[in-house]
Every structure is written in structure tokens, then in C-alpha cells.
C-alpha positions in Angstrom: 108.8 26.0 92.0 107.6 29.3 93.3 108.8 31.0 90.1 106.9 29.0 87.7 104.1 28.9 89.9 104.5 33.5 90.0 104.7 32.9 85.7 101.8 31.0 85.2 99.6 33.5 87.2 100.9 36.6 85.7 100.1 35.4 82.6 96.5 34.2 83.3 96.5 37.5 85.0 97.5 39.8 82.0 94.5 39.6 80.1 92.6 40.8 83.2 91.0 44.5 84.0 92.5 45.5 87.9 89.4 45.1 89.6 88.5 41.3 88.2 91.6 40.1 90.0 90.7 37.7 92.6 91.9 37.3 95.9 93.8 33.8 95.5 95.7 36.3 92.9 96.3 38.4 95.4 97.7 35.5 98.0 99.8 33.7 95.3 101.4 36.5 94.0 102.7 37.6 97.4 103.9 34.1 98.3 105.2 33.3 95.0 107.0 36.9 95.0 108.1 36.5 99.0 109.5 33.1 97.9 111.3 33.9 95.2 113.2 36.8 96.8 113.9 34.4 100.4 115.4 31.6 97.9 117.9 34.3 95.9 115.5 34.1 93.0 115.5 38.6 93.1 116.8 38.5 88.9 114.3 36.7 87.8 111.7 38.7 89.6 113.0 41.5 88.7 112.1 41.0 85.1 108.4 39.9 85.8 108.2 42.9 87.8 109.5 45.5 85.0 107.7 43.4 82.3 105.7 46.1 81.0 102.7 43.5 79.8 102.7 43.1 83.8 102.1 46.7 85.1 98.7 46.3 85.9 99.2 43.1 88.3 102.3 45.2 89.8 100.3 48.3 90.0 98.0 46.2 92.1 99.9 43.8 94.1 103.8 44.9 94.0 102.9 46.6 97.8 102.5 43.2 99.2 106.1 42.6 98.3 107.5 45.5 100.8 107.7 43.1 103.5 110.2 40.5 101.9 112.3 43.0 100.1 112.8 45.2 103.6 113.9 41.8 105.3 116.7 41.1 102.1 118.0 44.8 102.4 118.2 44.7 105.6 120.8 41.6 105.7 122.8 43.0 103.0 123.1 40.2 101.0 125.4 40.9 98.3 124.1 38.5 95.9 120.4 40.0 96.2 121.1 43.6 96.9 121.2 45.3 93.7 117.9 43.7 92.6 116.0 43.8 95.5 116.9 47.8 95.4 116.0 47.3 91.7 112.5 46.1 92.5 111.7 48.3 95.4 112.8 51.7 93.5 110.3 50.3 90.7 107.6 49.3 93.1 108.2 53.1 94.1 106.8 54.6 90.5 104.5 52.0 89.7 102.7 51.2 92.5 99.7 53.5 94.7 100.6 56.1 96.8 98.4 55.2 99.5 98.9 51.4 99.4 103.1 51.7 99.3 102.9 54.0 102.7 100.6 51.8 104.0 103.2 48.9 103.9 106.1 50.8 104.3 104.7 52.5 108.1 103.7 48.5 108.5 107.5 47.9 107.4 108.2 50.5 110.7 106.1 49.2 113.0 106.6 45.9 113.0 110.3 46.2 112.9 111.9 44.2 116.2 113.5 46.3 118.6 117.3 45.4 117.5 116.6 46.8 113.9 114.8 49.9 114.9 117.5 52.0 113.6 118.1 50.3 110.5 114.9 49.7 109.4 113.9 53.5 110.0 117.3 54.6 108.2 116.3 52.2 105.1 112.8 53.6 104.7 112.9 57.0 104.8 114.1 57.5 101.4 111.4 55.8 100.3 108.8 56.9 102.8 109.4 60.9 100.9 109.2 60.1 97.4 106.1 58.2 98.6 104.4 61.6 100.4 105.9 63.7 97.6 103.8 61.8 95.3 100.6 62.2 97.3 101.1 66.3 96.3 98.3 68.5 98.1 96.4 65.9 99.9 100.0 64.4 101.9 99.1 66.6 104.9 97.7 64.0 107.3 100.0 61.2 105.9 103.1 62.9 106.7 101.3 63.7 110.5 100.8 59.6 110.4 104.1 58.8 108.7 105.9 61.1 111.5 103.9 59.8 114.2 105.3 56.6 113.5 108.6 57.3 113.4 108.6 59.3 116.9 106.9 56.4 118.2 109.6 53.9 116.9 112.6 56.1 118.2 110.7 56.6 121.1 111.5 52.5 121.7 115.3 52.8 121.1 117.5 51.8 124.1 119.2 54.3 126.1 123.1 54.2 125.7 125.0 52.8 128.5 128.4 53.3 127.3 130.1 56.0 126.4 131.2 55.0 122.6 127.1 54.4 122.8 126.3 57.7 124.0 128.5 59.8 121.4 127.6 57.5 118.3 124.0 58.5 119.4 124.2 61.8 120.0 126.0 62.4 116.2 123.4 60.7 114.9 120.6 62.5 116.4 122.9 65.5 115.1 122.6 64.5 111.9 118.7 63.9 112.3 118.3 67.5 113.4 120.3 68.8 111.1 118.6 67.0 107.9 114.9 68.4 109.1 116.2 71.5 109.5 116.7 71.7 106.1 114.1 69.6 105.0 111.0 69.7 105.5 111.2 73.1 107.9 112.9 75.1 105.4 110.5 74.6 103.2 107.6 74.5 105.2 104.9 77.5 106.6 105.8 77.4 110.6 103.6 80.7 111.0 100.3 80.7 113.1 97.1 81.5 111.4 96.1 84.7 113.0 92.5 84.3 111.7 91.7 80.8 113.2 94.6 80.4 116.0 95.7 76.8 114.5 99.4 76.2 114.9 100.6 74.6 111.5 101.8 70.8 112.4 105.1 70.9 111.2 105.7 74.1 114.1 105.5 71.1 117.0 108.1 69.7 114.8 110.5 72.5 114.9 109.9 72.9 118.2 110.7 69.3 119.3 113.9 69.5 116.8 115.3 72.1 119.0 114.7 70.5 121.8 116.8 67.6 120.9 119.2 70.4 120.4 119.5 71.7 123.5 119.2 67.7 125.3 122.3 66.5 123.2 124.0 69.4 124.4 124.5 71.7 121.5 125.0 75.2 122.1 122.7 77.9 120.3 124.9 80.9 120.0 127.6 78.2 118.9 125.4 76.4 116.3 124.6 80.3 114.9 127.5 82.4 115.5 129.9 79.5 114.4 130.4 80.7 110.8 131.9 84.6 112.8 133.5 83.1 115.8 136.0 80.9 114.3 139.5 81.9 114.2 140.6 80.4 111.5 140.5 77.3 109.4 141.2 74.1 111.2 142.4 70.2 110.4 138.7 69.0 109.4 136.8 72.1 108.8 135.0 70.3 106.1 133.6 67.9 108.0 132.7 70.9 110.1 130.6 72.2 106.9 129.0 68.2 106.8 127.9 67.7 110.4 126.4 71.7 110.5 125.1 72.8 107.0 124.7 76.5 106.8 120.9 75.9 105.3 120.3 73.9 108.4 121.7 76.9 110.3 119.8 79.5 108.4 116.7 77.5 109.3 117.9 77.5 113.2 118.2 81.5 113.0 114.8 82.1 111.5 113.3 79.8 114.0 114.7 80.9 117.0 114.6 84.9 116.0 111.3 85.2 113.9 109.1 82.2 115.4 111.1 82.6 118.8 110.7 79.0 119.2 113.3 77.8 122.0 114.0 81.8 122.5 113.9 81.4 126.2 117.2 79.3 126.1 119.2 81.9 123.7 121.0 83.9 125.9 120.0 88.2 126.1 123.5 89.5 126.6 123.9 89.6 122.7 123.6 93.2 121.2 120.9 93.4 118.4 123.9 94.9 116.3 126.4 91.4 116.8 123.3 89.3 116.3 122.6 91.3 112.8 126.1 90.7 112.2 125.8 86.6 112.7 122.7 86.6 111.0 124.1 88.6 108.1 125.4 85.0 106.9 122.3 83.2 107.2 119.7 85.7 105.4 122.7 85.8 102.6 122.4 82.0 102.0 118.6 82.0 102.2 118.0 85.2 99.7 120.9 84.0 97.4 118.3 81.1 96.6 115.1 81.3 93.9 112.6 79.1 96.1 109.3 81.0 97.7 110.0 79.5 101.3 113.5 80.5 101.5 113.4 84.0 100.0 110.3 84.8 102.6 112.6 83.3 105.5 115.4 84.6 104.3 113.5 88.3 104.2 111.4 88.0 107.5 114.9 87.0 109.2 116.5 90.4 107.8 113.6 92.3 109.3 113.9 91.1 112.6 117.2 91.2 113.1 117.5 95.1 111.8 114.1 95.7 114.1 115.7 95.2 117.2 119.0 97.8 116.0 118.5 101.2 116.8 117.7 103.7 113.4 121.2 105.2 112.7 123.4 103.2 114.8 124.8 100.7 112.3 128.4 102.2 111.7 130.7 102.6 108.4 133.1 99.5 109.6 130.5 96.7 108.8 130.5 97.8 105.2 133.6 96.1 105.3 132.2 92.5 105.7 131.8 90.8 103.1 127.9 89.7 103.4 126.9 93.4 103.9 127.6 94.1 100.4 126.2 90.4 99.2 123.1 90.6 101.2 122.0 94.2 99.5 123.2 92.3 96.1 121.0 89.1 96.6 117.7 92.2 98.0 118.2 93.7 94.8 118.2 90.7 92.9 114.4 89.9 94.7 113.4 93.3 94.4 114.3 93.2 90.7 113.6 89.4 89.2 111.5 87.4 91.9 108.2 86.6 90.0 106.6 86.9 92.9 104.7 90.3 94.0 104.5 90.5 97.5 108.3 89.5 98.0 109.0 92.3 95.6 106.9 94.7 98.3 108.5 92.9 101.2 112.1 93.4 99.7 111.9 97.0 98.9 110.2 97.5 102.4 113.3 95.5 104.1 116.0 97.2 102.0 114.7 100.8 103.3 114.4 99.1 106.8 118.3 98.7 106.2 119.2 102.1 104.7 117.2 103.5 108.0 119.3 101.7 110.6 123.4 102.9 108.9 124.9 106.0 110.3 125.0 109.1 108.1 129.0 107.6 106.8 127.8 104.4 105.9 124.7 105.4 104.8 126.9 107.9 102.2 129.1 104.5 101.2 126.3 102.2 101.2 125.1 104.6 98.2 127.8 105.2 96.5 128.2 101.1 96.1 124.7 101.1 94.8 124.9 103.4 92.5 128.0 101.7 91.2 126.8 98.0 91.0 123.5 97.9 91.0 122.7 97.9 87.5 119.1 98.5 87.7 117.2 101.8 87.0 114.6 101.6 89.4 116.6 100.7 92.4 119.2 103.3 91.0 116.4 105.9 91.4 115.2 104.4 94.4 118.6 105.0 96.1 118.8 108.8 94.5 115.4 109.4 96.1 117.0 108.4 99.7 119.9 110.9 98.9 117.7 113.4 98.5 115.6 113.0 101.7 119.3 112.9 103.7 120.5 116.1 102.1 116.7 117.7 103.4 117.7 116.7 106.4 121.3 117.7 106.3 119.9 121.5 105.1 117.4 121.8 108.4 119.1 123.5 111.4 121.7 121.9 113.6 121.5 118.6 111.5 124.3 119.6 109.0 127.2 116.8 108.9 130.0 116.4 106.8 128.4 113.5 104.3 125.7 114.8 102.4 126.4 118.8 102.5 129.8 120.5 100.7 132.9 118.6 100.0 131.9 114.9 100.2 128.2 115.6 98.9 129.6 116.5 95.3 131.4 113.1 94.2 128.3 111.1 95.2 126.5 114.0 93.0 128.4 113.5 90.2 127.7 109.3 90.5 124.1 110.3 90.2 124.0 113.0 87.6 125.5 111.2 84.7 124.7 109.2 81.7 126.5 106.2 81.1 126.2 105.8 77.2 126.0 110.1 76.9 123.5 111.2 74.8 122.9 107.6 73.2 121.6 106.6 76.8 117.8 104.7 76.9 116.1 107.5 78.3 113.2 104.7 78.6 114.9 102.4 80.3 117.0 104.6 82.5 113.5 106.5 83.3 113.4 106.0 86.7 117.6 106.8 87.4 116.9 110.0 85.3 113.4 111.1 86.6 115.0 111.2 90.4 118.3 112.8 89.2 116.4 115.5 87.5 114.3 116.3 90.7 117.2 116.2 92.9 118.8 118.6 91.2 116.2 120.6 90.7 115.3 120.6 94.4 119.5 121.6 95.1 118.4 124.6 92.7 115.7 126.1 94.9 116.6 124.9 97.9 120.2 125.7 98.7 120.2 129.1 97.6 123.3 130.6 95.7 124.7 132.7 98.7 124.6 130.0 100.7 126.0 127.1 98.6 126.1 124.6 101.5 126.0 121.3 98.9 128.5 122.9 96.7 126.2 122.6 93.9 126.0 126.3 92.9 130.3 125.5 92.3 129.8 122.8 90.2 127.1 123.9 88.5 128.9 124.7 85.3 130.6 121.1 84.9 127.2 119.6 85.7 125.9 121.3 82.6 128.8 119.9 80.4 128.6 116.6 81.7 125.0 116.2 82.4 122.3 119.0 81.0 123.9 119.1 77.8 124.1 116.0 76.7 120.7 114.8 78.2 119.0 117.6 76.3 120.6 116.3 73.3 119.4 112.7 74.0 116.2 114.0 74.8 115.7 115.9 71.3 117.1 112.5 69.9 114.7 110.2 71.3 111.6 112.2 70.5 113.0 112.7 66.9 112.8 108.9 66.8 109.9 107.8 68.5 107.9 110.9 66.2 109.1 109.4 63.0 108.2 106.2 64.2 104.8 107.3 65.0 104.3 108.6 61.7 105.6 105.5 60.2 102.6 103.6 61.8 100.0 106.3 60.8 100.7 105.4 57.3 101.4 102.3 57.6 97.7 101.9 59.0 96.0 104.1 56.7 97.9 102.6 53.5 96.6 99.0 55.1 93.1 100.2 55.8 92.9 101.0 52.2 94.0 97.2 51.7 92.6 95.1 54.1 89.4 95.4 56.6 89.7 97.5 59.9 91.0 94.8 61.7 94.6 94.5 61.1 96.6 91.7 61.5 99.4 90.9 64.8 102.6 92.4 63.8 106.0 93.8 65.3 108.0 97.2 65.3 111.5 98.2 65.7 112.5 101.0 67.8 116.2 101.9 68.7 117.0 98.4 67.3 114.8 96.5 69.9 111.9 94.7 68.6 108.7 94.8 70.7 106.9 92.5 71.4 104.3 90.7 68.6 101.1 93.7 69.4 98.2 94.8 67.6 98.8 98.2 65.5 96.8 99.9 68.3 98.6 98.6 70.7 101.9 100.0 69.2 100.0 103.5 69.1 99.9 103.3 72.5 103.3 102.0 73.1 104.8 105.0 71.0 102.1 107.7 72.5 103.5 106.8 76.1 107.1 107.3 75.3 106.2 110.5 74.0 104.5 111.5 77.0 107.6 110.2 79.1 109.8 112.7 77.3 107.4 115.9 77.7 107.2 114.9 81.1 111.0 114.4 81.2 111.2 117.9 79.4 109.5 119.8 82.0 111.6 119.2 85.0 114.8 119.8 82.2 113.2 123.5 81.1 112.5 124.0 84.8 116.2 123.3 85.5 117.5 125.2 82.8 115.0 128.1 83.4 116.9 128.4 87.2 120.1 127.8 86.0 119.4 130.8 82.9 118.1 133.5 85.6 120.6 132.7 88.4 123.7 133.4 85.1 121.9 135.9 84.1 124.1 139.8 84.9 
């Protein structure tokens, strides 16, 4: 009966525009619907409700259905199940925003207090695709849909057993655990410094940790677990479930960079053991692509190498595995991220760390750079920070074994080279062989021949095997190249202007075997002008070099 009665108005309903529906519509498609789902009737309704002809009548009226379908999931009937789940995930895309979280906080509310739990459990799936679909303007409907849910919890009984008390607190775990990761991970927790407004999601993390500490989780154990377990135990899997290391990064960056629940973490920790647990955490965050996580993940390396001393971090941590993945991952934002000021904020961090090794590690840590980094510009960046520690090293009662003599002249030879010889991309190696050339230049005039205390004046004749020679060579090379190219295009545009008005058409050039770019002829002008200038300015500090290295051979 009701399922004839729900056909017959759908199709006097289907040649209707949304807003000429009437309300009797509106009142016999919800009973119709809520009686064909009570009396097992789901299959049938299921294929009104996906019948495309009927997408305007669902688009308007599917909502009303929330209530009867919550009540069928709920029993777990396995007759109805699948396509009542069928119908609600449908209702889902179809159906408004605003009207679908409308029922579905209804759905919460008026849920007795012996389904509470389930109820809340079996929405809030479907309460986040409904916010995610709201896009820019969910703010205050995730403050009401929140609201809500605190206030339902709120109502759960207190556990008087101890089975009770244990299921509870794993669940609340769990709870804490999942927001952790989502939404706080993603979301901005800092306080506007302009207007003083605390974002509403911070209360959130606030109360989260709170829970925390009132179920009886430890801090230091929930951050420091990854470092202070001995070894891998029966269940360490389930470990991995119940505390999720994104969760966990989220809890550091909370607790050390909003400081939220700081004044239950313990102060006996040194700031170079907490570096050393955190270590872990800004790994997993920076080893991700997502703006909120790389900023977390980079704020929470900053504070934790604020608070260590400059110079204090000593050679032995280079032996853990995330100080070499965490430099990895910085170089990797520094390099790719797409985004600017996390490009500016990664450099600034990874000096911050160079600042805060000892004068051994601070040796190692460059020598592993120069090895894997792969990059030019963080290669150069790293030569320009050996430089600055062999100044220092040269100054009066500052010498030290690392970056003078003996030691100094293997990492010297890591940085004056060229890995493909002569046939290197001067271009693309510009930064690597810009900072090379000054540093040696600087050794030059600075560490005078008598004196010798790099070592460089000993090595000098190898360096110009290995290093002048051939770069001069690849120098003449390149400019040979980029010359005949030059000329190429001259004629090229004066043969074409002859043909054609002065505005040539888009076209591409070759150079070493790389096609640029689709550019205007002028724009290739430039292009080949600029690498010229790059080589006369490379040229310069090379004659300079050779000029020294000439007069100090010289009988």
C-alpha cells in the first residue's frame, strides 16, 4: 500500500519544478518513504530513490527520510541493511547540505539515552562528508554539529563496573586519538595576534587533552613511546592502532608549540632528549605534501632546537636514523614545496639546526649533504656554512681539529669537484660552483702560504688537476655553445624578419640537448644573454683564482 501510494506521487511529482511541490507532497512522501522502510520494503525504495527521473523530488525531500533509515541501521536488520546504507549514502550526494545536517544533529538529539553511543558512532561518518560539502562557509556548522555531540556525550552514564570503566576509557582513547588526527592536524590552532580571537577548534585541542590526562594517559609516554621501548613486543601492532604516530605528532606540536596542557608535562626533560623524541614526530609530519602538516611539522622543529643550546648537539645523534631523514624530508620542502613561505621557513629551520651541532657533527652533517643531497642550491648553501666555520676556525684561539688541516681537506675535496668533469651543467650546478669558487678563493688570500693551517696551499696542485682544469675547460665549452647558439638566433631572426612581420611567431630552442620552454624569440635572447653573463661572472672569480695560484708558483 504505502509503496504504490510513494509511485503514484513521484510520478505526478516528476513533471514538477522544486519549488511548485506542495506540502501534502512533502507529508506523503515521508510517510510513504518511513513506511516502506519499517515494513522491509528498503529494495524497492531504493530504486525510486536512485531513479534519476526522480532527483528533483529526492533532492528535496530524501532529508525527511533520515529519521527512519537511522532507526533500521540501528537494529541491524540484516534483511534491510545493505539498502538502507544504500539509500542513506545516496541521500548523502543528492540531497542539501544544510537540510541533511539539519536532520542528522535532529538524528543526535533526539536519540534515547540507551543509544547515545550508537547513534553518535553511526552518524559521524556521515555528519563529515556533510560539513566537507559545505566547503568555506562550514565554520559555524561544525561549532553546532560539535556542540551537539559534547552535549550528547555529556549525557552518557558513568561506568560502574570495572569491564565498564576500561571499555570506556579505550573508547574515549580512540576518540582522542581520531581528532588528533583529524580535524586538529589539519586545522589553524594559532591565535590571531591582530584581533586576540582564539580559533574554535584550539578549545577543542585543549579539551582533547584533557580527556587525556582524566583517562589517565601519560604525556611523556604517549610522546616518547616510539624511543623508550625496548624492543618489539607480542601485539606491537595493535600498539601502532590504538596510538597513531600522526595522532602523536599532533600531541607534540600541541603541547610544545601551542603549549596547550604544558603545565602537566613534566620540566626534568633536557631540551636535547625532547629534540631527540620529537625527532620522530617532525619526520612523519615533513615526510607529508599537505600545507597544515609541513607548517606543523616545521614550527615543531623550531621549538624543539630553540630550547637546545647553539653548539651542544653532539656527533652520536648523527647516528639515529631520523637525524639523517629529518634533514632529507627539510630539503625536500626547501627544494619542491610549491609554497613560498615554507620554502623561507625551511631554509631558516635547517640553519637553525646546522647552528645547534658541535663543530664534529657539524663536519659530518656536511659531508652527508654534500653526498646526498642532490640539489645545487642547498649544495651551495651547505659550502657557504663551511666557509663561515673555517673563518671561524682561522680567528685566534678558535682553531679545532675539524675544519683546519688534516680533516678540513677530504670535506674540501667533496666540495671542489665536478661530477660529470668538464661536461658538468655549469647552469644548473651554478649555485654548487659559484660557492666552491669563492671558498677557495677566500682559502687563497686568507690562509697565507707560510702558514698553511687548512692544508690548502699542499693540495693545491691536485686541486688544479682535479678541479681548475677541468672547470676551465667546461667553462670555454659552455660559452662556445651558448655563443653559437646566440648567433644561431640572430640569423634566424633577421632571415625571418625578411619573411614575416616583426612579430614572430612562439617557438622552441635546444641547448645542450634540453628543449626550453615554448618562448618568444626575444625571450630566448634573453635566456641565452643571461647564461652568458653567468659564465663571465663565473670567469672572474676562476681568473682571480688562477691569477693567486700563478703569482704564489711563480720563482
Amino acid at each position: 500500500m504505502a509503496l504504490d501510494q510513494l509511485n503514484d506521487m513521484v510520478q505526478r511529482c516528476q513533471v514538477l519544478q522544486d519549488d511548485n511541490f506542495k506540502p501534502e507532497d512533502y507529508d506523503l512522501f515521508q510517510n510513504a518513504g518511513r513506511a516502506c522502510i519499517e515494513q522491509g520494503d528498503s529494495g524497492q525504495l531504493l530504486g525510486i530513490i536512485k531513479d534519476e527521473k526522480n532527483k528533483a523530488i529526492v533532492r528535496s525531500m530524501g532529508w525527511n527520510l533520515l529519521g527512519p533509515l537511522v532507526q533500521v541501521l540501528l537494529k541491524k536488520e540484516e534483511k534491510s541493511l545493505p539498502h538502507c546504507l544504500a539509500i542513506l549514502t545516496h541521500l548523502l550526494e543528492v540531497c542539501s547540505a544544510k537540510e541533511l545536517l539539519v536532520g542528522l544533529l535532529e538524528q543526535v538529539e533526539e536519540a534515547p539515552p540507551d543509544t547515545i553511543a550508537e547513534t553518535i558512532c553511526l552518524l559521524l561518518q556521515p555528519l563529515q562528508t556533510v560539513l566537507l560539502k559545505l566547503g568555506r562557509k562550514k565554520a559555524s556548522s561544525v561549532g553546532m554539529a560539535l556542540s551537539t555531540l559534547l552535549a550528547q556525550v555529556s549525557r552518557l552514564p558513568v561506568p560502574y563496573t570495572e569491564e565498564q570503566e576500561e571499555e570506556d576509557v579505550t573508547e574515549l582513547l580512540k576518540f582522542c586519538m581520531k581528532s588528533l588526527s583529524e580535524p586538529l592536524l589539519q586545522a589553524q590552532l594559532k591565535k590571531d595576534l591582530d584581533t586576540a580571537e582564539t580559533p574554535p577548534l584550539r578549545n577543542f585541542a585543549v579539551e582533547i587533552l584533557a580527556i587525556l590526562l582524566r583517562i589517565g594517559e601519560s604525556l611523556p609516554n604517549l610522546l616518547f613511546r616510539h624511543l623508550l621501548k625496548k624492543k618489539e613486543e607480542p601485539g606491537f601492532l595493535e600498539e601502532d592502532v590504538r596510538y597513531p604516530k600522526e595522532s602523536l605528532a599532533c600531541l607534540a606540536y600541541l603541547l610544545f608549540v601551542q603549549h596547550i596542557s604544558m603545565e602537566s608535562f613534566p620540566a626534568i626533560f633536557s631540551p636535547v632528549f625532547v629534540l631527540q623524541c620529537n625527532m620522530e614526530h617532525i619526520n612523519i609530519l615533513l615526510n607529508r605534501t599537505e600545507e597544515s602538516r609541513l607548517a606543523k611539522g616545521l614550527e615543531l622543529y623550531e621549538k624543539s632546537l630553540v630550547r637546545v643550546e647553539n653548539t651542544s648537539l653532539p656527533v652520536d645523534l648523527l647516528e639515529l636514523k631520523t637525524f639523517f631523514t629529518v634533514p632529507q624530508n627539510l630539503v625536500k620542502v626547501m627544494t619542491l614545496c610549491p609554497i613560498q613561505h615554507l620554502r623561507t621557513k625551511g631554509l631558516a629551520v635547517f640553519q637553525l639546526s646546522i647552528d645547534k651541532f658541535d663543530t664534529e657533527a657539524k663536519y659530518k652533517f656536511f659531508r652527508c649533504m654534500l653526498k646526498t643531497s642532490n640539489h645545487a642550491g642547498v649544495e651551495g648553501y651547505v659550502i657557504k656554512n663551511i666557509r663561515n666555520q673555517i673563518d671561524f676556525a682561522l680567528k685566534p684561539g678558535n682553531g679545532n681539529a675539524w675544519f683546519l688541516g688534516v680533516h678540513l681537506l677530504p670535506l674540501l675535496r667533496l666540495v671542489l669537484c665536478l661530477p660529470q668533469g668538464p661536461e658538468t651543467d655549469l647552469l644548473q650546478g651554478l649555485d654548487r660552483v659559484m660557492e666552491s669558487l669563492n671558498l677557495l678563493r677566500y682559502l687563497l688570500i686568507r690562509d697565507k702560504e707560510w702558514e698553511n693551517e687548512t692544508g690548502i696551499w699542499t693540495e693545491l696542485y691536485k686541486v688544479e688537476d682535479y678541479y681548475l682544469k677541468p672547470l676551465r675547460v667546461g667553462l670555454n665549452m659552455s660559452r662556445a655553445h651558448y655563443e653559437a647558439e646566440l648567433k644561431s638566433q640572430r640569423e634566424s631572426r633577421r632571415v625571418k624578419a625578411k619573411e614575416s612581420k616583426s612579430n614572430a611567431p612562439v617557438c622552441s630552442v635546444t641547448v645542450g640537448n634540453e628543449k626550453l620552454p615554448n618562448m618568444t624569440p626575444e625571450m630566448q635572447l634573453q635566456v641565452l644573454h643571461s647564461a652568458l653573463c653567468t659564465f663571465d661572472l663565473m670567469e672572474s672569480v676562476l681568473v682571480r683564482i688562477e691569477e693567486i695560484v700563478e703569482g704564489k708558483t711563480k720563482p
